[in-house]
C-alpha positions as CSV (number, residue, x, y, z in Angstrom):
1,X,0.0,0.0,0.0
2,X,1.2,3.5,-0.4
3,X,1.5,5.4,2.3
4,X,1.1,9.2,2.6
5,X,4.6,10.6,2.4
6,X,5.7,14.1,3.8
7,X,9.3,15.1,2.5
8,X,12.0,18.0,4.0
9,X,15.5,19.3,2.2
10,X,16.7,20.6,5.4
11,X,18.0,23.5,5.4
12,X,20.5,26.1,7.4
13,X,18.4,27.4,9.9
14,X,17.4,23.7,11.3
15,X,20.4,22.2,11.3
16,X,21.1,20.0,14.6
17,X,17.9,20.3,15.3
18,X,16.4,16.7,16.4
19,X,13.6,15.1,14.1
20,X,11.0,14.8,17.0
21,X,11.8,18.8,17.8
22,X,11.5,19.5,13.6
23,X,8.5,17.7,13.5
24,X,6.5,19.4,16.4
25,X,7.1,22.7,14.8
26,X,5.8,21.0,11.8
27,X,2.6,20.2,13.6
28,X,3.2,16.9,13.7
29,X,2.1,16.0,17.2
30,X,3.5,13.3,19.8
31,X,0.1,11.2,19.3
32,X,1.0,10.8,15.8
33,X,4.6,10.5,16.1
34,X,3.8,7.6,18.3
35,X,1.4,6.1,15.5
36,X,3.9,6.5,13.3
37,X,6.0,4.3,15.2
38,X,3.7,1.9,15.9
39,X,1.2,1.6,13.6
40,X,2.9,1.1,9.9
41,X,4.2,4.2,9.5
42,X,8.1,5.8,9.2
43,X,10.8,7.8,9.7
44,X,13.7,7.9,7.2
45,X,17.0,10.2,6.8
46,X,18.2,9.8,3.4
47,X,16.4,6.9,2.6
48,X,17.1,5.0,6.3
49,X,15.4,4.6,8.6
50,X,16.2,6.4,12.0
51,X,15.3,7.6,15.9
52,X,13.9,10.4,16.3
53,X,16.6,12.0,18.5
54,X,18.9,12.0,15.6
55,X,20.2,15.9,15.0
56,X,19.6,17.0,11.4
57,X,22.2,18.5,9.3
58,X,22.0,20.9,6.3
59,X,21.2,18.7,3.5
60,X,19.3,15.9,4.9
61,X,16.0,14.3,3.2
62,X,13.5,14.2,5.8
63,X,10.8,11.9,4.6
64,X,7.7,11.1,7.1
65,X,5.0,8.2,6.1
66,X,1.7,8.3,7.7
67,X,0.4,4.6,8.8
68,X,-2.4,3.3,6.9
69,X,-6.1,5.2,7.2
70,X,-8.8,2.8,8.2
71,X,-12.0,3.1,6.4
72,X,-15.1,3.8,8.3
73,X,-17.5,0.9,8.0
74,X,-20.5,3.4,8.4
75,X,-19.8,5.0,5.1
76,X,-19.9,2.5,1.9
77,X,-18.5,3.5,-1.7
78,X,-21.0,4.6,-4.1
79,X,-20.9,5.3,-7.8
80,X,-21.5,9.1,-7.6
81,X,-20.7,11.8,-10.4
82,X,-19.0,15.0,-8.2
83,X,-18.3,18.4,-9.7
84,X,-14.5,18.8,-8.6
85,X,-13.3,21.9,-9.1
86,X,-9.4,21.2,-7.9
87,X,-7.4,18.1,-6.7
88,X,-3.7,17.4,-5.9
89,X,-2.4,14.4,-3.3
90,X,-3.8,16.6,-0.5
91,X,-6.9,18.1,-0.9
92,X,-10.2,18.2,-3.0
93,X,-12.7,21.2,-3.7
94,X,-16.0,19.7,-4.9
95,X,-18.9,21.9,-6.3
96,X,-21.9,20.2,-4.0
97,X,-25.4,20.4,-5.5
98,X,-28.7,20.8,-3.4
99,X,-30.2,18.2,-2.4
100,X,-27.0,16.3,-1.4
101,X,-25.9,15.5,2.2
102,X,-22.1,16.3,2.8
103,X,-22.4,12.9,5.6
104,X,-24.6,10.1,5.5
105,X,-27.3,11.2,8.2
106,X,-30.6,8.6,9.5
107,X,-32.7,10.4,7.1
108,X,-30.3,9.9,4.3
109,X,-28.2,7.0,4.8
110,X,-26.8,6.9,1.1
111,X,-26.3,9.3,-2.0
112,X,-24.1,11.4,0.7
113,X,-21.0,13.8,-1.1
114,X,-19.2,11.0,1.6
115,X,-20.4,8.2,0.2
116,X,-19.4,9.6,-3.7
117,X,-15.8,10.6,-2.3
118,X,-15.1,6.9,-0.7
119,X,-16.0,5.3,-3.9
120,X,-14.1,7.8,-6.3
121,X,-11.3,7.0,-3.7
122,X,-11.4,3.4,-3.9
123,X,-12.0,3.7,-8.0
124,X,-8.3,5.5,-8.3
125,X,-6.5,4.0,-5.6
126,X,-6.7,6.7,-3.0
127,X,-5.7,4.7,0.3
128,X,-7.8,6.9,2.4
129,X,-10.8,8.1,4.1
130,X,-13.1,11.4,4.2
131,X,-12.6,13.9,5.8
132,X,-14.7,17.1,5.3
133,X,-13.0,20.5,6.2
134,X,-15.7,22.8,5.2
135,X,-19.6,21.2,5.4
136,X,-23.0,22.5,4.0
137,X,-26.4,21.7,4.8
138,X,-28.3,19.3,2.7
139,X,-30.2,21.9,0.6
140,X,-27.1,24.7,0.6
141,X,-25.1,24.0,-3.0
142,X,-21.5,25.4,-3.6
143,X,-18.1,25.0,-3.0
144,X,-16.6,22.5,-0.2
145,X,-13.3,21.0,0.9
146,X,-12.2,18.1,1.9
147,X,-8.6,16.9,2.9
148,X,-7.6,13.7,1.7
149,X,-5.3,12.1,4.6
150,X,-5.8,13.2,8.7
151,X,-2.6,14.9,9.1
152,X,-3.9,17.2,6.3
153,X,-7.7,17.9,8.1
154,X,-5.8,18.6,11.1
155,X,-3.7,21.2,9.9
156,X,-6.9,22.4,8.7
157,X,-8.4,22.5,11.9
158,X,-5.6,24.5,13.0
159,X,-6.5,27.1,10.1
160,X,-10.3,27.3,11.0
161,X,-9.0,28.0,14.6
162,X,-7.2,31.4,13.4
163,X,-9.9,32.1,10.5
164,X,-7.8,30.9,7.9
165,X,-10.3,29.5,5.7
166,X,-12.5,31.3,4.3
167,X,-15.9,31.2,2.5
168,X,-18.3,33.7,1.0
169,X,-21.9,33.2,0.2
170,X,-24.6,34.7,-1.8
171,X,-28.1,34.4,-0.7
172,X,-31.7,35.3,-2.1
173,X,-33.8,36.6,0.9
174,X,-37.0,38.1,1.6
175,X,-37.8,41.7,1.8
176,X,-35.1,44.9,1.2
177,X,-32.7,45.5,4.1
178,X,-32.6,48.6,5.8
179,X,-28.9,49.3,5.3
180,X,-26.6,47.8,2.0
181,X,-23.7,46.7,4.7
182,X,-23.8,45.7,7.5
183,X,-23.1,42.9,10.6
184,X,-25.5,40.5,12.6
185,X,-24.0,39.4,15.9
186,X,-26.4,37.3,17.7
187,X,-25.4,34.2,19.6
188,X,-26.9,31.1,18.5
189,X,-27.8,28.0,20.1
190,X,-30.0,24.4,19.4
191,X,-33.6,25.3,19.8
192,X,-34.8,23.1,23.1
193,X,-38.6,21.9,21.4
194,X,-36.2,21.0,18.4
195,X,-32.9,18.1,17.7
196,X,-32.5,19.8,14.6
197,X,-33.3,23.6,14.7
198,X,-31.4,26.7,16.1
199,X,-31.9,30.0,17.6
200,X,-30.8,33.1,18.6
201,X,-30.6,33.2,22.8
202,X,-28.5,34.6,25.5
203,X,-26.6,31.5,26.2
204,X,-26.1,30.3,22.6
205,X,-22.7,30.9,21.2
206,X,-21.2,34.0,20.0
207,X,-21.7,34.1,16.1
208,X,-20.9,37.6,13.6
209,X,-22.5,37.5,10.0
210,X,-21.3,39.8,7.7
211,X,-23.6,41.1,4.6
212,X,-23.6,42.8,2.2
213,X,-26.8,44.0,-0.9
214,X,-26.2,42.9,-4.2
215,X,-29.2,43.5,-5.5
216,X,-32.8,44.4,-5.4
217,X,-36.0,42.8,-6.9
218,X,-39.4,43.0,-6.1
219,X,-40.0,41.3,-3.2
220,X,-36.6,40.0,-2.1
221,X,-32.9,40.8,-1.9
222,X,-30.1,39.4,-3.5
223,X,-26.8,38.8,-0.6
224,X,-23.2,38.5,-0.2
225,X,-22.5,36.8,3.0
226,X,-19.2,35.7,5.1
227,X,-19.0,34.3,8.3
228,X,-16.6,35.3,10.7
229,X,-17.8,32.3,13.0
230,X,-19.2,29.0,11.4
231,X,-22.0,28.2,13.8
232,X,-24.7,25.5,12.8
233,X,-27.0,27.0,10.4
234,X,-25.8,30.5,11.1
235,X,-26.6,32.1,7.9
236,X,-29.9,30.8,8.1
237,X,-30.9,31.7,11.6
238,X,-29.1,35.4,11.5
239,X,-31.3,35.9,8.8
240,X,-34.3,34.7,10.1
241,X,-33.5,36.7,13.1
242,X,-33.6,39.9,11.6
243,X,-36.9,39.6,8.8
244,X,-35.0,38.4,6.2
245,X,-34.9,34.7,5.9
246,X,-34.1,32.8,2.9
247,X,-36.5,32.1,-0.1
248,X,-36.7,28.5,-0.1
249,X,-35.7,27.9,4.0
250,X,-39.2,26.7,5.3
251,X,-37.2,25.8,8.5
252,X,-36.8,29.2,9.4
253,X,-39.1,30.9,7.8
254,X,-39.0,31.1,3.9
255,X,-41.2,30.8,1.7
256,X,-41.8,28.0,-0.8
257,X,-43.0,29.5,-3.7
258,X,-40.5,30.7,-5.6
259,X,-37.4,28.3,-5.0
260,X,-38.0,24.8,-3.2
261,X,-34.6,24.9,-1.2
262,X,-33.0,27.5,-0.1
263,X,-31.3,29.9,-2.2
264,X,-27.8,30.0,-0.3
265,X,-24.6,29.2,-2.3
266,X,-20.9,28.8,-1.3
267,X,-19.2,31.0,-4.3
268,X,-15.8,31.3,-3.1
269,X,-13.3,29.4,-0.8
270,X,-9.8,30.3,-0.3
271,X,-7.2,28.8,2.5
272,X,-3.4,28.7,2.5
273,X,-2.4,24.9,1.2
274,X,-1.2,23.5,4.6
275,X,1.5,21.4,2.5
276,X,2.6,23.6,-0.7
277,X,2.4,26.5,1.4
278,X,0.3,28.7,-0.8
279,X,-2.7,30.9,-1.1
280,X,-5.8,29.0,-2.8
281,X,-8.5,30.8,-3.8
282,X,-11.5,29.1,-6.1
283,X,-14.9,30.5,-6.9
284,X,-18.2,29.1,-8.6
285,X,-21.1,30.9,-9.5
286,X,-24.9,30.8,-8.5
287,X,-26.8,27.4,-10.0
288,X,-29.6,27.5,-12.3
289,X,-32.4,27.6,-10.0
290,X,-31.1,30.6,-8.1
291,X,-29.8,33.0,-11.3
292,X,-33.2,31.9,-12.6
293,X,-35.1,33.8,-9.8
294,X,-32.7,37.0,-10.8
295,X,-34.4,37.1,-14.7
């Protein structure tokens, strides 16, 4: 099996610095260092294999292999056409349609983005599991990314912490807004009658939408939206909170009449490539269903 490999030329500034220390300021953490070790994984210096305490010197190849991923039995591989915008070893950015769960939920138990990813995986011999970085709801469409090895989603993680990845959003919603800019902070929490729904109340979590007006129609507005928190349905709720909800988003509000999901899209997605150490940016624009509305 191939394993996923991490490589290093060292260089001036870390020489006789030991591996273990290289490594934790590589975010590589003791957990992993110790699966590495134990669990099929390994640690070479110029193609041999060696401890951990050895000091590096200018020069060296550092290479790092991750043990073997172990599938989750929950998900099976299915036969799924995705809309992928970018790949390379480490990541994937998927266009996801409405209608599509990102995980396989009671409800919906196949046809899940999950489910299509395993199988595409196992289709091109990619020895590895999912794991999603950036989810949407069942009904929100638009851009999504997914790491393709663990060491990868945590560095991630580590991203999301500091606001590193980023999304924007455009919405449809009801009504005109009062100002063409602006910021809902409201903190949200789960709705107590409800295992599904949210709300605005004083001991939910602090959560900061920030909007901006597109456009004007009729009887709704069009939206550009970015989160500065990524709180369960937050879009969604915010909205609702202050008059506008969604056209489509009969959970919280919208009405049906016009759109039957709703009209919230991920256009844009950047984050700094935890491994080539770059800027990523991507966009996608609105689907059919929603630039029809705008005619």
């Amino acid at each position: 099996m191939n394993l996923y490999l991490i490589k290093w030329t060292i260089k001036e500034r870390d020489e006789n610095k030991k591996i273990k220390h290289f490594l934790h300021e590589n975010l590589i953490s003791r957990r992993t260092l110790k699966a590495i070790k134990f669990d099929g994984g390994h640690i070479h210096v110029n193609g041999k294999e060696i401890d951990v305490r050895y000091p590096l010197k200018v020069g060296d190849l550092l290479e790092v292999a991750f043990p073997p991923e172990i599938k989750s039995e929950k998900i099976q591989g299915e036969v799924i056409p995705m809309d992928i915008v970018y790949e390379d070893r480490d990541v994937l950015v998927v266009n996801k349609p409405a209608g599509m769960n990102t995980i396989p939920s009671r409800e919906h138990p196949e046809g899940s983005l999950a489910n299509a990813i395993i199988g595409y995986y196992e289709r091109n011999q990619v020895h590895s599991t999912v794991h999603i970085v950036t989810r949407l709801d069942r009904q929100t469409s638009g851009l999504l990314l997914v790491a393709k090895h663990r060491h990868v989603h945590h560095l991630f993680s580590l991203q999301q912490n500091d606001n590193i990845v980023k999304r924007r959003y455009e919405a449809l919603v009801e009504g005109k807004l009062e100002n063409e800019q602006g910021s809902i902070i409201a903190p949200i929490g789960r709705k107590l009658s409800s295992i599904i729904e949210r709300e605005v109340r004083n001991d939910g979590r602090y959560a900061c939408t920030h909007y901006k007006v597109l456009g004007e129609y009729d009887e709704f507005s069009h939206l550009s939206l970015e989160l500065e928190t990524g709180r369960t349905h937050q879009i969604r709720v915010h909205l609702s909170h202050i008059g506008h909800p969604l056209l489509g988003d009969d959970l919280y509000g919208g009405k049906m009449d016009r759109i039957n999901r709703q009209a919230l899209h991920c256009v844009q997605l950047s984050f700094y490539h935890p491994v080539c150490k770059k800027k990523m940016n991507f966009f996608c624009k609105l689907p059919e269903d929603i630039q029809q509305l705008q005619k």
